[in-house]
N, C-alpha and C positions, 0 to 999 in steps of 0.2 A: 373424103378420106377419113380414115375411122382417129375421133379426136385424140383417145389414148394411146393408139398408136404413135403419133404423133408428138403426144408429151413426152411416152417412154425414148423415142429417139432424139428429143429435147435436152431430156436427162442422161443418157449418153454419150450425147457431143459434150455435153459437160463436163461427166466425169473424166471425159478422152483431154479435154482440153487442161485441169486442173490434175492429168495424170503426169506425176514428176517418176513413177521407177517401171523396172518391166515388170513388177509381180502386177503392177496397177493395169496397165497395157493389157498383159496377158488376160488380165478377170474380163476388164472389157471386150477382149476378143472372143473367151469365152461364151459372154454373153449373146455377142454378136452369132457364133455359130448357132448356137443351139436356135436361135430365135429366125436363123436362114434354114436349118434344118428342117422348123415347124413350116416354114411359109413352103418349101419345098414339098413337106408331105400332104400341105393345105392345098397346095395350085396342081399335085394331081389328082386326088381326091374332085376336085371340082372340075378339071378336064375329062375324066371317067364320067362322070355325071352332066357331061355338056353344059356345064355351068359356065358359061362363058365371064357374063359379067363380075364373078367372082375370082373367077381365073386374074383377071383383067385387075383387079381389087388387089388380088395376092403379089400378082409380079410389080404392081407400082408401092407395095411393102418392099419388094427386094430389091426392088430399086433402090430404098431408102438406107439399109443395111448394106449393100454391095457401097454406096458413098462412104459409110463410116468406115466398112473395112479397107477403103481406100486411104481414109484417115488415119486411120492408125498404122496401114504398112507406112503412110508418110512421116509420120510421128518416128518411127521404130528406125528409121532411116537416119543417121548420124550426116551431119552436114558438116 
């Protein structure tokens, strides 16, 4: 797994965790899209090109991003 990747989603759960309002939420989901969008246009990019193992690379990024945005609808969820 690519290390930066990794940190950036690090730093994320972070700020998701230390986020107290929705303006905070929202930036982070923001982030969160845009960065599902790339891996989206990244994983078919590499499925046109038979690229399997990167395919494969791509969707266990969006694994990592689909948890966070799982986080934060849970956060955004009044208990």
């Amino acid at each position: 797994m690519d290390k930066q990747f990794l940190m950036e989603i690090m730093e994320i759960n972070e700020k998701l965790t230390e986020a107290q309002s929705e303006a905070a939420m929202n930036e982070i989901e923001s982030i969160v899209a845009v960065k599902q969008k790339e891996c989206i246009d990244s994983a078919r990019r590499a499925f046109e090109q038979d690229d399997f193992e990167k395919a494969k690379e791509i969707l266990t990024k969006m694994r990592y991003l689909l948890n966070v945005e799982e986080k934060i609808k849970l956060k955004k969820i009044p208990l």
